[in-house]
matplotlib code that plots the C-alpha trace (Angstrom):
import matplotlib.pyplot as plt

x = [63.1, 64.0, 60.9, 62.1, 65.4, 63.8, 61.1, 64.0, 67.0, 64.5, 65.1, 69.0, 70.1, 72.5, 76.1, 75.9, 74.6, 71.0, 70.9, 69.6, 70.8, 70.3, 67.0, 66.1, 64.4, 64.2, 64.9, 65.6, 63.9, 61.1, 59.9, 57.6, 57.7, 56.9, 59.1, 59.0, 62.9, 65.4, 67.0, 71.1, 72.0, 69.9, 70.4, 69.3, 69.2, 69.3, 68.8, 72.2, 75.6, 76.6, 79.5, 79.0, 81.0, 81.6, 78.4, 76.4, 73.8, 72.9, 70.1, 68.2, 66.5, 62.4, 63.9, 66.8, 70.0, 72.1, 73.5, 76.7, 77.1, 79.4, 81.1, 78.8, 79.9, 78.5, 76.0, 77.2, 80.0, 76.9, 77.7, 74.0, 73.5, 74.6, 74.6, 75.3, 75.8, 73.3, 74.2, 72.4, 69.4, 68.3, 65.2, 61.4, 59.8, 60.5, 64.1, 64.6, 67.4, 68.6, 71.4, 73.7, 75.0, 76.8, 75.4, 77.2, 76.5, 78.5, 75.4, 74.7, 71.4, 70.0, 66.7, 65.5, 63.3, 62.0, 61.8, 59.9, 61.1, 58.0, 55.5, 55.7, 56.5, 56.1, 59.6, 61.0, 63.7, 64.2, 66.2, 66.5, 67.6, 67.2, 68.6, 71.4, 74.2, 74.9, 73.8, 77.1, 79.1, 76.9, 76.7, 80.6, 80.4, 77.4, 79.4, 82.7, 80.8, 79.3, 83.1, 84.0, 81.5, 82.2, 86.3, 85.8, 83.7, 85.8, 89.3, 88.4, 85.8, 88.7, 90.9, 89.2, 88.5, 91.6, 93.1, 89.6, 88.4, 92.2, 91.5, 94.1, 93.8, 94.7, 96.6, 93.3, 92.3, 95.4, 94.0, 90.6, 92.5, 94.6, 91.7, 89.7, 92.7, 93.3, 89.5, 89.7, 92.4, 91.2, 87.4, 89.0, 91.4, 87.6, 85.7, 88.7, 89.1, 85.0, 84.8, 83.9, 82.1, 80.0, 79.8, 79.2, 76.7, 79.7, 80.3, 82.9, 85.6, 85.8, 87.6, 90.8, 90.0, 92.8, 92.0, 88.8, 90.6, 92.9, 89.4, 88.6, 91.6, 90.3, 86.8, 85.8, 85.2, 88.1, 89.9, 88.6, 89.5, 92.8, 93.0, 91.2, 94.3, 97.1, 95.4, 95.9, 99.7, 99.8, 96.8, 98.9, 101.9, 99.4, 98.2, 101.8, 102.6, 99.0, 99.9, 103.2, 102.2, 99.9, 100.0, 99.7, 100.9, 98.7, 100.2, 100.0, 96.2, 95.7, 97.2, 95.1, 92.1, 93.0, 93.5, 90.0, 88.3, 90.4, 89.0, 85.4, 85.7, 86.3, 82.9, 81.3, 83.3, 81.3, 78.3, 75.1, 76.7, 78.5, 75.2, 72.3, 71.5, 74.0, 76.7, 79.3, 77.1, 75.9, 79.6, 80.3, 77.0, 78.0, 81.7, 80.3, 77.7, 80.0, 82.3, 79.9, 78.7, 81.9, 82.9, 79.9, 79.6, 83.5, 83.5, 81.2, 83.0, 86.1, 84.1, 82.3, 86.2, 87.3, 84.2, 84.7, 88.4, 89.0, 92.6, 92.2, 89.8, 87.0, 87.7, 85.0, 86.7, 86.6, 83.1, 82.0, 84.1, 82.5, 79.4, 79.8, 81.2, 78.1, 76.3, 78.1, 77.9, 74.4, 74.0, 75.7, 74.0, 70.7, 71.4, 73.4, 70.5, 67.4, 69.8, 70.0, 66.7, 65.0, 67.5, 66.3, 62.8, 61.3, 57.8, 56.4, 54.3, 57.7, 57.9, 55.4, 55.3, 59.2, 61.4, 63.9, 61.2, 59.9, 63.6, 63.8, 60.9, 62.7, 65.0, 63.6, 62.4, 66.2, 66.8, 64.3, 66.1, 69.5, 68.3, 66.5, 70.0, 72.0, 69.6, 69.9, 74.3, 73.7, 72.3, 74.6, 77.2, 76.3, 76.1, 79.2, 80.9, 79.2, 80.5, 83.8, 84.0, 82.7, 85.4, 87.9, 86.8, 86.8, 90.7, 91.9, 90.1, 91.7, 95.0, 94.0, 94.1, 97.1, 99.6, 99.6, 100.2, 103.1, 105.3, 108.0, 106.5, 109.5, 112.8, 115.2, 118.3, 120.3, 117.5, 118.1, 114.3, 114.1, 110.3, 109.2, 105.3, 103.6, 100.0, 98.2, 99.3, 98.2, 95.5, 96.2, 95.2, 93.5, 91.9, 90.4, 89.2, 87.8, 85.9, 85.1, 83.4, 81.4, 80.2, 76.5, 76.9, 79.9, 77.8, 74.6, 76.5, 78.4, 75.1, 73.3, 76.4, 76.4, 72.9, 73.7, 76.8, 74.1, 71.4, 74.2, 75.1, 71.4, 71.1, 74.8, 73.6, 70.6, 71.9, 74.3, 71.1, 69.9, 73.2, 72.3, 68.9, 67.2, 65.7, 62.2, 63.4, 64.7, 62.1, 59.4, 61.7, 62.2, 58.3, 58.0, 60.3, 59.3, 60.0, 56.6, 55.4, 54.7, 52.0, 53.1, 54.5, 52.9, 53.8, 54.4, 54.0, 54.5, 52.2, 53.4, 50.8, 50.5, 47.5, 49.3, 49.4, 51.8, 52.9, 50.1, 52.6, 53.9, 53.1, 51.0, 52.7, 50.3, 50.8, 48.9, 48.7, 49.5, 48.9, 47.1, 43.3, 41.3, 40.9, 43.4, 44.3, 45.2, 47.1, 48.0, 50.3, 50.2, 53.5, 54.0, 56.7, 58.6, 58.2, 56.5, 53.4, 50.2, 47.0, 44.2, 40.9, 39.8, 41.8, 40.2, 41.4, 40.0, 41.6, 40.7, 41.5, 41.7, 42.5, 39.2, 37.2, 36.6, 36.3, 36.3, 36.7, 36.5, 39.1, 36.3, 39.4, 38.9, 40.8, 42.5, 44.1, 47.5, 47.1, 44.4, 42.9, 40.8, 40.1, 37.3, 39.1, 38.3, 40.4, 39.3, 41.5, 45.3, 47.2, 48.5, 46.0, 45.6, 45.6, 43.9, 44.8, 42.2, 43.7, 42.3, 43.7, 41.1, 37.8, 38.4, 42.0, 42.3, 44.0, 43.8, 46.9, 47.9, 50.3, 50.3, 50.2, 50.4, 48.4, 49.5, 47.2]
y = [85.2, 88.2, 89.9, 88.6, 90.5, 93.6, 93.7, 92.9, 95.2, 98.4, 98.2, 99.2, 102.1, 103.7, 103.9, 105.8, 103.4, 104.6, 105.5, 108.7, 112.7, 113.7, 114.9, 117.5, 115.2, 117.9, 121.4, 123.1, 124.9, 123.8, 125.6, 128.2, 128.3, 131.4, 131.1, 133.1, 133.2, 133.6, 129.8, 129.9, 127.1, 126.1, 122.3, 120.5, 116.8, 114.6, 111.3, 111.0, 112.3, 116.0, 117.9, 121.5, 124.7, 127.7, 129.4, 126.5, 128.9, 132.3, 134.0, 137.4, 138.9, 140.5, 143.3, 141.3, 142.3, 138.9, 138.0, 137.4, 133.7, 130.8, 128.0, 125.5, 122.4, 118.6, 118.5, 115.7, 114.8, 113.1, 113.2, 113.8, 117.0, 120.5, 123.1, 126.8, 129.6, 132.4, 135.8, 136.6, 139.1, 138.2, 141.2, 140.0, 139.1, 136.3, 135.2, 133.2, 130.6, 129.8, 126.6, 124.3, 121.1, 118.3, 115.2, 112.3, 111.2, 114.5, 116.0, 119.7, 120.0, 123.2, 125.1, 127.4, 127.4, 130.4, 131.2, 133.5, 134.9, 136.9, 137.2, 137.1, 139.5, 140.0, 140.2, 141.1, 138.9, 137.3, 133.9, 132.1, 128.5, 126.8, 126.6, 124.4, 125.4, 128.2, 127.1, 127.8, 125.7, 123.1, 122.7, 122.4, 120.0, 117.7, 117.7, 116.9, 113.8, 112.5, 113.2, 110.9, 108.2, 107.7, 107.7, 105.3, 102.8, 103.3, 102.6, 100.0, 98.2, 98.5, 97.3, 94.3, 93.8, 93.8, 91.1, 88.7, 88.6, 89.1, 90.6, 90.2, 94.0, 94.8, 97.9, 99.6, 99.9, 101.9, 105.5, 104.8, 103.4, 106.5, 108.8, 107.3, 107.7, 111.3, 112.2, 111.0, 112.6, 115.7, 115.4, 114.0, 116.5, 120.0, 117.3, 118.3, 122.1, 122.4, 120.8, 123.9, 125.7, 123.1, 123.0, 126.2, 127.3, 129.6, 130.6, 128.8, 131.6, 130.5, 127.5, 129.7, 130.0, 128.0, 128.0, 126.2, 123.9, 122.7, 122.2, 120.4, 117.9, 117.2, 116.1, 112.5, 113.7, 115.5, 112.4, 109.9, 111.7, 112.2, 108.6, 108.4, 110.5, 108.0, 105.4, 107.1, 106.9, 103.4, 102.3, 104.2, 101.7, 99.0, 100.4, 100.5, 96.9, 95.5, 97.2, 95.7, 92.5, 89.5, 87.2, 87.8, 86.1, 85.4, 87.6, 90.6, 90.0, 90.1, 93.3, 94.8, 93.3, 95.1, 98.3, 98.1, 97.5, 100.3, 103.2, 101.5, 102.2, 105.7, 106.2, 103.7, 105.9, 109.4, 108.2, 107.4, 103.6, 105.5, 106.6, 105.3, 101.6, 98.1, 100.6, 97.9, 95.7, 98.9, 99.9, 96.2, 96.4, 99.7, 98.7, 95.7, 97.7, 100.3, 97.9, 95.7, 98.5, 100.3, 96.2, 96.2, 99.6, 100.4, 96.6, 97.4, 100.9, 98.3, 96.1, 98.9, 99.9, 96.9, 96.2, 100.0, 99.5, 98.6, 97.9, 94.5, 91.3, 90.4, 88.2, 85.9, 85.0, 87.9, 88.9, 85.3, 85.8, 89.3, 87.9, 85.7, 88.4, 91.2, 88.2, 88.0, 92.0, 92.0, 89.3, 91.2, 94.8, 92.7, 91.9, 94.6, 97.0, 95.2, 95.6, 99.5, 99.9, 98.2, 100.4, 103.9, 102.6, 101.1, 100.9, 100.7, 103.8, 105.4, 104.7, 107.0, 109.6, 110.7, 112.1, 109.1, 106.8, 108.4, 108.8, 104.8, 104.4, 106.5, 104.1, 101.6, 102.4, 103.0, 99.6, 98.0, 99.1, 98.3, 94.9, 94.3, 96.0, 93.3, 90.5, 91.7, 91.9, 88.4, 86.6, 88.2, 87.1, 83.5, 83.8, 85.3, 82.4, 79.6, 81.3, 81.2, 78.0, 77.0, 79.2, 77.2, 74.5, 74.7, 76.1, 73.3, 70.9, 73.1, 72.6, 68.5, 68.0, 70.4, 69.0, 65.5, 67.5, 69.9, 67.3, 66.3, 68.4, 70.8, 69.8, 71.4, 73.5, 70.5, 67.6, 66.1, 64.7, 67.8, 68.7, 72.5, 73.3, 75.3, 76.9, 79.0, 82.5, 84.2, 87.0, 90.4, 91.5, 94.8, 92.3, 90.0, 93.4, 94.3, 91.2, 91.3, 94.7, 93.6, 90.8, 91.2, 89.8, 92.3, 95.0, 93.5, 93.3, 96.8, 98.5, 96.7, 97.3, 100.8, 101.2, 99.3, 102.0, 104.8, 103.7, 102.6, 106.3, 107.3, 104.6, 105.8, 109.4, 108.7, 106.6, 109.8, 111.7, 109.1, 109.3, 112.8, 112.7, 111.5, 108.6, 107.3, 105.9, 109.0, 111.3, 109.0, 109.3, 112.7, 113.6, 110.8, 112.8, 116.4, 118.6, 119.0, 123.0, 125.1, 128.1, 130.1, 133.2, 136.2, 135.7, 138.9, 139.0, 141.6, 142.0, 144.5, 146.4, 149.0, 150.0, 151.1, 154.7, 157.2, 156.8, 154.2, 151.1, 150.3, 147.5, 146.5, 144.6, 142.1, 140.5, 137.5, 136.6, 133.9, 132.5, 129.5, 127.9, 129.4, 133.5, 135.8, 139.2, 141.0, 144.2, 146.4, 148.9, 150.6, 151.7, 154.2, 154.4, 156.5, 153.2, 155.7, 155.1, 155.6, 156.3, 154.5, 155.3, 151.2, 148.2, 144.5, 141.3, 137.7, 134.3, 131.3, 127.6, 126.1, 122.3, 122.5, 124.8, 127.0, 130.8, 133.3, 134.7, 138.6, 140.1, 142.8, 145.3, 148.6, 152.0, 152.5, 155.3, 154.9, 151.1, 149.0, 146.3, 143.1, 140.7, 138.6, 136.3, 132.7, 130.4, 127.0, 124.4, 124.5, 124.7, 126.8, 129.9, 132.1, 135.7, 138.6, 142.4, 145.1, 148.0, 151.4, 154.8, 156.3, 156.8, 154.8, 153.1, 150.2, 146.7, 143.1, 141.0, 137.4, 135.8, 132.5, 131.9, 128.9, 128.7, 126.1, 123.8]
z = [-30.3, -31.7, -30.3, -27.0, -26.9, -28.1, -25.2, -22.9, -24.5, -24.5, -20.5, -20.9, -18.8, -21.1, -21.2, -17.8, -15.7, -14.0, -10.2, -9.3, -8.5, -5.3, -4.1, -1.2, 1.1, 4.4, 5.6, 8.9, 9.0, 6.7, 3.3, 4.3, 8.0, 10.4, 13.5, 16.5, 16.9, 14.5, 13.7, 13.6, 11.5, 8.0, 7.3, 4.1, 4.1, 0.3, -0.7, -1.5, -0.5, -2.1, -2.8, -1.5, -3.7, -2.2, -3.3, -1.9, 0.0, -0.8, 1.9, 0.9, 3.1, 1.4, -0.2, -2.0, 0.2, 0.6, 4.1, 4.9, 6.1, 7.4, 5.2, 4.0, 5.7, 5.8, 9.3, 12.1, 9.1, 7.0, 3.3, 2.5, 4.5, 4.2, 6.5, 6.6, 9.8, 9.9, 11.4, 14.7, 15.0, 12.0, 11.0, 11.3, 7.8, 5.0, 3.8, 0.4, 0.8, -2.7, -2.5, -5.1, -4.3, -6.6, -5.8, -6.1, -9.6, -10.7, -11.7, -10.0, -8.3, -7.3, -6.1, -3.2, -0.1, 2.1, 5.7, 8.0, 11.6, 13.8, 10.7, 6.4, 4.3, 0.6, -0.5, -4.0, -3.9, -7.0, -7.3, -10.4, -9.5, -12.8, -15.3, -12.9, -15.1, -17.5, -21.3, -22.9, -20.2, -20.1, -23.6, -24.4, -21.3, -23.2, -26.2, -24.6, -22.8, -26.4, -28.1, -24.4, -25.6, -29.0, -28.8, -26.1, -28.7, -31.6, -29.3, -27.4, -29.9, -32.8, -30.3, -29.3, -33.2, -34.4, -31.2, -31.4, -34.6, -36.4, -39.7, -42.5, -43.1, -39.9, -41.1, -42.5, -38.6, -37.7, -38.1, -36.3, -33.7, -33.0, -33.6, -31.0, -28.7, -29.1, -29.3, -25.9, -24.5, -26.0, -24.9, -21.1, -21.1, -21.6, -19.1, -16.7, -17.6, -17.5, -14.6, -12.3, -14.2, -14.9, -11.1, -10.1, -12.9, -14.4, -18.0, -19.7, -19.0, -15.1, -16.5, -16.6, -12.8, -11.0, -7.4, -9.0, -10.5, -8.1, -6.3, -9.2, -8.7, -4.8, -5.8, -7.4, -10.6, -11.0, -9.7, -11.9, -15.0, -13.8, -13.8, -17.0, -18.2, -16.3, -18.2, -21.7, -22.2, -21.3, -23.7, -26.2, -25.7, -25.7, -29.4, -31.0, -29.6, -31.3, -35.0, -34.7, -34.0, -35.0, -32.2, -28.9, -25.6, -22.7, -19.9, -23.1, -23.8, -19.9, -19.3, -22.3, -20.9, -17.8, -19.5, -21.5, -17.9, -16.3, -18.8, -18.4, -14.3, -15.0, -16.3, -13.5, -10.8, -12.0, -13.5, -11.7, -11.0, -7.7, -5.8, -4.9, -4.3, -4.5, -5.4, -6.0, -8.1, -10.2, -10.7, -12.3, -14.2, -15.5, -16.3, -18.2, -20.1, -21.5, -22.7, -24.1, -26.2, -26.8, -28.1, -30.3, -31.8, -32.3, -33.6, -36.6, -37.3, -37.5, -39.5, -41.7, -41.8, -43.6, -45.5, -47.5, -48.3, -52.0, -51.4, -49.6, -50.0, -47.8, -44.6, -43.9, -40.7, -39.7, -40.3, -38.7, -35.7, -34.9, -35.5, -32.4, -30.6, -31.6, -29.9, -27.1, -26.4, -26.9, -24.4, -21.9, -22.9, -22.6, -18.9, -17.3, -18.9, -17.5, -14.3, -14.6, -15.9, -12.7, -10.6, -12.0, -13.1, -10.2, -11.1, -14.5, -14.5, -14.1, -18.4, -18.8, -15.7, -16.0, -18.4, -17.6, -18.3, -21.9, -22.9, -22.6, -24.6, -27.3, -27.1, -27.8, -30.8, -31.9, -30.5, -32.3, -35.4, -34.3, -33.7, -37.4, -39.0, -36.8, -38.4, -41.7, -41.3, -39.4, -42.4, -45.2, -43.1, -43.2, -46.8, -46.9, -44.9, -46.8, -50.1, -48.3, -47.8, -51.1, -52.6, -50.4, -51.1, -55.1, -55.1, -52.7, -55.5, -58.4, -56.6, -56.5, -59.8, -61.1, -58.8, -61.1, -64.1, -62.9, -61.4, -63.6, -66.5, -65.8, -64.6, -62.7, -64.9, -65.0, -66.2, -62.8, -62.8, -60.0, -59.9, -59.3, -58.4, -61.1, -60.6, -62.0, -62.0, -58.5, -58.5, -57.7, -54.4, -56.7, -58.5, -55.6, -53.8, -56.8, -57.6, -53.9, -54.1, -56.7, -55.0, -53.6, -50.4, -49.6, -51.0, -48.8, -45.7, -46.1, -46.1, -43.6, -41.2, -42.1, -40.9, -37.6, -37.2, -37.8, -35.3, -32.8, -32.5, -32.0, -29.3, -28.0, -28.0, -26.2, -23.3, -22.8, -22.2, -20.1, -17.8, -17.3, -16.4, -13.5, -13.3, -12.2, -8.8, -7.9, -9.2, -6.7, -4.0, -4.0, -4.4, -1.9, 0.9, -0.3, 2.4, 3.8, 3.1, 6.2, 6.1, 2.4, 2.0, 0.0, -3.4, -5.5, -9.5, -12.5, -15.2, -17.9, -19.7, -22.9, -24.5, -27.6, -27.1, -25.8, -22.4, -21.8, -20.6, -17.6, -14.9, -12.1, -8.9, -7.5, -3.8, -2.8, 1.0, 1.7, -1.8, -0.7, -1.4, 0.5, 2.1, 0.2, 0.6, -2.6, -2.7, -6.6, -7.3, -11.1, -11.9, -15.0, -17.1, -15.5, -12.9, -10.1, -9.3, -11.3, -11.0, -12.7, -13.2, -12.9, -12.1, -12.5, -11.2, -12.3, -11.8, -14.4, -12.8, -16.9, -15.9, -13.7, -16.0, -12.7, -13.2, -13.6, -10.0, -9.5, -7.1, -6.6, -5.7, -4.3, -5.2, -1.5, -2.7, -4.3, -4.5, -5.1, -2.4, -1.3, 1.5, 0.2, -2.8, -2.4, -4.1, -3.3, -5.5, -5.8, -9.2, -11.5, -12.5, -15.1, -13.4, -15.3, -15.2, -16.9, -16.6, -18.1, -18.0, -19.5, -20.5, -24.0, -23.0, -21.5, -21.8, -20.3, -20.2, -18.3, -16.0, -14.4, -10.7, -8.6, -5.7, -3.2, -1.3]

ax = plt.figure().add_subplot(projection="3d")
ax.plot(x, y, z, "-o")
ax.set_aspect("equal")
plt.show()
C-alpha cells in the first residue's frame, strides 16, 4: 500500500499548481524572412495570454542602432498577442527584434526573432535575451517566494493544529504562530516591491521606481498580493481570538475556514493554476494542494513544537488526532497532484525529456522519504496511544480502590461523619514532562517527526522550483507551434586569438551566409589589437560536426586582400559545430582556437 501512494504521490505538481508559461507560437512576420516591402506592424502570437511592459519590443537595425517604435499593444484586443508600430521606410538589410512579455502565470518570458526587407545583411547587433531577469532581482524574488511558502505552512498548519487536534499546551504554539504571520507579511509585502523589476529584467534598485509600481498595483499579480495583504490584518484577529480561547463556535470555525481558503487563492490566482487548460478546476486543485500541504507540514512543526518542550507532558490526543489528519492531507496532496502532474506532464516521455519532468523525479525521491518518516511517526504514535490508554486505565483503577479507604478515614473539623477525598499527592507537571522525555516512544516519535519536518522542506522547496518552471505540456506545445523559420540570416561570430607574444592577440570576425546546411559563403576579417585590421600571413578555417563524428571540413579560404574569403563550404547536416581558427602571424607564430556555431537546417 505504501508502494502504492508513493508511485502515485511522486506525480504532485508542487505547491504552485503546474500549467504552463507562455510560449511564442507565431510571428509576423516570421523568424528569418526576406520581404520585398517593409512590414508596418510586428505581431507575436502565444499560447497563452501576456502582459506587455513598456520595453516589450526593442528593433535594431544590422549595425545595432534601435528604432524608435509605437506602444506595444494586444492585436484585435486578444490577450495572447502583442503587437508593436514600425516607422515607415524602413532601410534594406536584416533587423533583430528582441521582445518581453509576462505571461499569465506571472512568470516573464523573453527571446528575439529577425527580419529582412529587399535582401540580408550580416548585422552586429547583439541582443542578449536570456537570462529573463537580472540575477540579483531574481534571486531576492526566489527567496522572498520560499520565505512565502514556508510562513504560509507554519500559520495556517499551526493554526489548524491548534483548533483540530486541541493540544493541552496550546500556549507553546504561540510564537510559531506569529512568526509565520509576520514572515508573511514581510515576504508579501518584497513580492510587491519586487514586482517590476522582476518584470522588466531590472536590478533590484528599480523597485524604488514608483510609476512602476503603481503599474504594479494595475496588473494581477500585483492585485492578488494586495489581497493577500487585506487578508493579513484580519487572520491576525483571527490568531488573538484562537490563543484566547479553547472552544470554538461553529459560525467562528467557519469564518477561519474561510480565511485559511482566502490566503490559499492568492497563490492559485498567480501561480500556473490561472493559465492554461480547466482554469477553474486547476485553481480549486491548486487551493486544495497548498493547504493540504501547508496542513501537513506546519502541523508537524506544531507537533515537533510540542514534542521538544520540556515544560509540558505529552498529549496522546493530540498526536492521534493529527495522525488522522496527516492522513487526511496526504489524501488530498495524492489527488490534487496526480491532477497537476497530468496537466503539465502530458506524456510520460515528458519525465525524462524536460526540466519540469526531471525535477518531479527529484521529487520523488524526497517523497519517498517523507513517506517512510510518516510510517515510522505513524507507528510510535500508536504505541504512544496504546501506552496512553494503559496509563489511563491503571490511574482510573488506582483511583478504584483508594476511594473505599479515604471515605470516612478523615472527618470533617467538627467530627460531623463529613467525608473529604484524599489521593495520592499529584505529580508535578516538571516531573510528568520529565518522565515523559525520558520515555522511548516520545524520544522515537520526536525524531522521526523531525526528519518528516526536514524532508517536508526539501519537498516544499522543490515544488517552489517546480511553480517556476515550465512544464512538459508547455515545453511540447511550444516546440509543437514553433514559428516555422524562413531563409536564415548571415550569422557573424568572434574568435579571440593570442599566440603568447607581444602584440600577437587580437580577433578574427567570421560571417556565414546564410548559415544553413548546405552552400555557404564565408567571409574573415583579422583585427589587431589596436582592433584595426590585420594582416596575416595564413588564416585556416575547419568545422567539426562532434555528435555525428563528421569532419573536419576545410573552409579552403583565400587571402582577398584585407579579408579573407570562400564560396565552396558544404555543410550538409544541421547542429551545433565546432568552428576552428588557425591563425599565424608569422613564420613560427601561430595559434588555433574554437567557438561553437549552430547551423540551421
Amino acid at each position: 500500500m505504501l508502494l502504492a501512494t508513493v508511485l502515485v504521490l511522486f506525480l504532485l505538481g508542487g505547491a504552485g499548481s503546474a500549467s504552463a508559461h507562455a510560449a511564442l507560437r507565431d510571428t509576423d512576420p516570421k523568424d528569418g524572412t526576406v520581404l520585398k516591402s517593409a512590414p508596418r506592424e510586428l505581431t507575436l502570437t502565444f499560447t497563452e495570454s501576456v502582459g506587455l511592459l513598456d520595453d516589450s519590443f526593442r528593433v535594431l537595425t544590422a549595425d545595432g542602432r534601435r528604432l524608435e517604435t509605437g506602444e506595444a499593444r494586444h492585436a484585435d484586443d486578444r490577450s495572447d498577442t502583442a503587437r508593436v508600430t514600425l516607422p515607415e521606410h524602413l532601410d534594406e538589410g536584416t533587423y533583430v527584434v528582441a521582445w518581453r512579455v509576462v505571461s499569465a502565470d506571472s512568470h516573464p518570458v523573453a527571446g528575439a526573432f529577425t527580419f529582412s526587407v529587399g535582401k540580408a545583411s550580416p548585422t552586429t547587433a547583439m541582443v542578449d535575451t536570456g537570462p529573463d531577469e537580472d540575477p540579483a532581482t531574481a534571486g531576492l524574488y526566489k527567496i522572498a517566494r520560499y520565505l512565502a511558502y514556508l510562513a504560509a505552512a507554519l500559520l495556517i498548519g499551526t493554526a489548524v493544529f491548534v483548533t483540530v487536534c486541541r493540544p493541552r499546551a496550546a500556549g507553546l504554539l504561540r510564537r510559531p504562530l506569529w512568526a509565520g504571520w509576520w514572515t508573511l507579511l514581510a515576504a508579501t509585502l518584497a513580492l510587491l516591491v519586487l514586482r517590476a523589476p522582476y518584470e522588466s529584467g531590472a536590478g533590484p534598485a528599480a523597485a524604488f521606481d514608483a510609476s512602476s509600481f503603481a503599474h504594479t498595483l494595475t496588473t494581477r499579480p500585483g492585485a492578488v498580493l494586495l489581497a493577500r495583504l487585506a487578508l493579513l490584518p484580519v487572520v491576525a484577529l483571527f490568531l488573538v481570538r484562537l490563543l484566547r480561547h479553547t472552544s470554538w463556535s461553529r459560525a467562528r470555525l467557519t469564518a477561519g475556514a474561510a480565511l485559511t481558503v482566502g490566503l490559499a487563492l492568492t497563490w492559485a490566482a498567480a501561480e500556473h493554476a490561472s493559465a492554461g487548460i480547466q482554469v477553474p478546476v486547476a485553481m480549486t486543485s491548486s487551493a486544495l494542494h497548498v493547504l493540504a500541504m501547508a496542513v501537513w507540514l506546519g502541523g508537524l512543526t506544531a507537533l515537533l513544537t510540542t514534542l521538544y518542550s520540556r515544560s509540558s507532558a505529552i498529549d496522546a490526543d493530540s498526536v492521534t488526532r493529527f495522525s488522522r489528519l496527516a492522513f487526511t492531507s496526504v489524501t488530498v496532496l495524492v489527488i490534487t497532484g496526480v491532477y497537476q502532474s497530468w496537466r503539465g506532464l502530458g506524456t510520460w516521455n515528458a519525465f525524462t525529456d524536460t526540466s519540469y519532468g526531471r525535477l518531479l523525479v527529484v521529487k520523488l525521491a524526497a517523497v519517498v522519504l517523507l513517506l517512510g518518516a510518516a510510517g515510522v511517526s505513524r507507528r510510535w504514535t500508536g504505541r504512544l496511544a496504546a501506552s496512553a490508554a494503559t496509563t489511563e486505565a491503571e490511574a482510573e483503577a488506582v483511583v478504584r480502590e483508594r476511594v473505599p479507604e479515604t471515605v470516612g478515614a478523615h472527618s470533617g473539623p467538627e467530627g460531623d461523619g463529613s467525608a473529604s477525598l484524599s489521593l495520592s499527592a499529584p505529580v508535578a507537571p516538571s516531573d510528568a514532562a520529565a518522565a515523559d522525555d525520558n520515555d522511548p516512544r516520545r524520544r522515537g516519535l520526536r525524531r522521526s517527526v523531525l526528519a518528516e519536518v526536514g524532508v517536508g522542506v526539501a519537498v516544499l522547496v522543490i515544488s517552489t522550483v517546480l511553480s517556476g518552471t515550465l512544464p512538459g505540456r508547455a515545453a511540447a506545445e511550444a516546440e509543437q507551434s514553433a514559428p516555422a523559420a524562413g531563409p536564415a540570416v548571415a550569422s557573424v561570430s568572434t574568435i579571440p586569438f593570442d599566440v603568447g607574444t607581444p602584440g600577437g592577440y587580437g580577433k578574427v570576425q567570421i560571417t556565414l551566409d546564410p548559415g544553413r546546411i548546405g552552400d555557404n559563403s564565408v567571409e574573415a576579417v583579422v583585427y589587431g589589437p589596436d582592433g584595426g585590421l590585420s594582416s596575416v600571413p595564413e588564416l585556416r578555417l575547419s568545422f567539426v560536426l562532434p555528435a555525428q563524428d563528421l569532419g573536419p571540413i576545410d573552409a579552403k579560404l583565400t587571402d582577398q586582400g584585407g579579408y579573407w574569403a570562400s564560396n565552396s563550404l558544404n555543410l550538409p547536416i544541421a547542429g551545433d559545430w565546432t568552428m576552428k581558427a588557425t591563425v599565424r602571424i608569422s613564420e613560427i607564430d601561430q595559434v588555433t582556437e574554437s567557438k561553437k556555431v549552430r547551423i540551421t537546417g
